[in-house]
Structures are given as C-alpha cells and as structure tokens.
C-alpha positions, 0 to 999 in steps of 0.5 A: 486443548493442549497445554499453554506452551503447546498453543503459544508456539502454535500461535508464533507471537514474539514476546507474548504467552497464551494464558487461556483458550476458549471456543465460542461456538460448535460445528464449521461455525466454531471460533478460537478465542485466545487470551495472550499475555507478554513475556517478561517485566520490560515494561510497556511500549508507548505508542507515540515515542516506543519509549518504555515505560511502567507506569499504568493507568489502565486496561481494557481487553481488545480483540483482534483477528488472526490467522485461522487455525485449521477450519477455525477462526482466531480471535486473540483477547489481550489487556491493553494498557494505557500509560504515562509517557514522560514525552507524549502524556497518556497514550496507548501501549503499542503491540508489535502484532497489529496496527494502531486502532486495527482489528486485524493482525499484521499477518492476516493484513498480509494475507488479504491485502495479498489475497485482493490482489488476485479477487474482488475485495468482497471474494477476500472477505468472505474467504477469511470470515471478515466484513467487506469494510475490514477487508477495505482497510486491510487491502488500503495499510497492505498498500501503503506499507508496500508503497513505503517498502518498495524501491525508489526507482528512476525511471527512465521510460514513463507512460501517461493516458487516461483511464475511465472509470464509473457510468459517468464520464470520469476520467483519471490520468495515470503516471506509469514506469512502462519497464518495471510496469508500476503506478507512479502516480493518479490524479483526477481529470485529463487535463494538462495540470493533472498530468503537470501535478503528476510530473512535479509531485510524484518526480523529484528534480533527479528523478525528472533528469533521469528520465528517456523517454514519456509515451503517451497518446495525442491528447494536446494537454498532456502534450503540452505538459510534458513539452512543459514539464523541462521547460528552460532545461531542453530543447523540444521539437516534435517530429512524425514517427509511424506507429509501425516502427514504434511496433518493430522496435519494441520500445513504446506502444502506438503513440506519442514519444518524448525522449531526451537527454541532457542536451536535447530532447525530441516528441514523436507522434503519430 
C-alpha cells in the first residue's frame, strides 16, 4: 500500500512517522490499521508537567481511531511509553494527537462532536463506525474545549426561563445572552436559588455590572431573583409594560424586563 513516506503524509501526523500498514478484514467492512512511530530523539513528553524526558520505564501498544481513509476506518497502533519524571514520578507519555485516556483522535473528536450538533448522538455514531458511548464522550471534551475557547463576553441582555425536560415534571432554569443567543449557565429546578446560582457563579461582579437588561417571564421566584441579585447596588421599581411594544420594539420577547444602569434600574412586566 505505497511506501512509508507515501502514508505518512497522507496521515499529516506531526512529528510521527508510519512504520507499518495492515488491513483487518475485506469488503465495506475493511479496517486500516496504522503502526506510527515519532520522529527524531527529543525525548518523550510527560503528561502531568510536558517536561522532556528519556527515561523509560515501559511500553504497551495503544489504539486509537481517526479519520477514514476513503471508505476505510483507521486505526492508529503506537507503543506508548511510561516514564520517569523528576517532577511527577511515573506517568504516561503525552502525544499530542489524542486526548488523555482517549480512543479517538483530536480531528475525529472534531468531527463528531461537529457532527452532534446537527443529529442525534446515535445518527453520529453510527456515521463514523463508533459505539454510542465513544460518540458521548467525544460530543461532551467537543464542548468543553470550546467553552474554554470561546470569547469571554458581557453580556449586556440576559434571558432567564425554564425548560422541561424528561415525562416527569423536571424542570431546568436556563441563563441565556439573548444577542449573541448562547447558554451562560444551567441549573436544575425553578426556583429563586437556582436562578440566584446562576447570576453569581456564572457572572463575575464585572460582568454583573455590565449588564442592560434580564428578560424573563412572571415566575415570582426568578422575579425575586433578579430584583435580588443588585441588591444595595440599584434601585428597583417594577412598572407595567404591554407585550405589544415589547414586540414593536424588538428588544425582548413577551415578558418581563429588567433593565438598569449605573444608578437605577426599572422591572417591566406584563
């Protein structure tokens, strides 16, 4: 199947060289397997500090999945090692493809947890040749590293409601930035601590400053939690407001504004 240097660029791994290609099986069914060594003597990565080193201890030959060749799943075979750190001890060496007790590669992480977004967790699965619980865990690190990338904003117009989820009566409040349309924050119930939660722990004291405006409906706790929430800070007063002009103005949907400033700050309801 071509030569060595043919198949390591095809696979576009940094610092990693194919040594070996197998196939498993024949047909549509047919599965690369990929035997990848490093590059050069820089010694090994460890994964607690990503200090360098070249002491060994061990190895044992780890599998991961990646991206399909064609119609062809890949699965990449490399000798990880196990080293002496002079800061951590014994630890695993890091490689810069795939996450900590991962299976999967970075890039098909991407893609799925791309690919989730759009369809059901059991649809992606079954698109790139995974079990339902590896396509889980790839959609939950696909988030997380994007919650961890993406910008830190103040928001300036929050929404607050509640969402039902499951047969039971199981209800969740949702923090919400109405003009970028992203999640702040989640907590369970409806009550007026979940939503006060929300507001201190998802919003630090700038951020809480920054903000215009909270839209939310006429649930007295969450009422009571964003009267609460500025409390000794601005002065609250709750004045009537119909929903149509709420409508005409294009500023919130049908329900209950909180908007203030620095010196004051006003609650329309319907």
């Amino acid at each position: 199947m071509g030569s060595q240097r043919e198949c390591t660029r095809i696979l576009g791994l940094a610092s990693f060289r194919v040594e070996t290609v197998e196939w498993e099986a024949d047909g549509s069914r047919a599965r690369i397997r990929v035997w990848i060594e490093r590059r050069g003597t820089r010694g090994y990565e460890c994964s607690g500090c990503r200090r360098r080193t070249w002491r060994v201890r061990d190895h044992a030959e780890r599998t991961w999945d990646d991206l399909p060749w064609a119609e062809h799943r890949v699965t990449l075979v490399y000798r990880q090692r196990r080293v002496y750190c002079r800061m951590c001890g014994i630890r695993t060496e890091r490689v810069a493809f795939a996450d900590p007790k991962a299976r999967i590669t970075k890039r098909l992480r991407q893609v799925i947890g791309l690919d989730c977004q759009s369809m059901p967790t059991s649809h992606a699965a079954v698109r790139h040749g995974v079990s339902w619980s590896k396509a889980r865990r790839a959609e939950q690190a696909f988030l997380a590293e994007w919650d961890c990338t993406r910008p830190k904003r103040r928001p300036r117009h929050l929404g607050a409601d509640e969402i039902h989820r499951g047969k039971t009566q199981k209800f969740y409040t949702v923090l919400s930035d109405l003009v970028h349309g992203e999640v702040i924050g989640l907590a369970k119930d409806r009550t007026e601590a979940s939503l006060t939660g929300l507001l201190n722990t998802c919003l630090d004291p700038r951020q809480r400053a920054a903000v215009k405006a909270v839209c939310t409906d006429m649930h007295q706790p969450y009422l009571n939690a964003v009267s609460g929430a500025e409390e000794g800070r601005h002065r609250l007063r709750q004045i009537p407001c119909p929903a149509a002009r709420l409508r005409r103005a294009r500023r919130g949907p049908p329900a209950g504004v909180l908007s203030g400033g620095r010196r004051d700050a006003c609650l329309w309801a319907r």
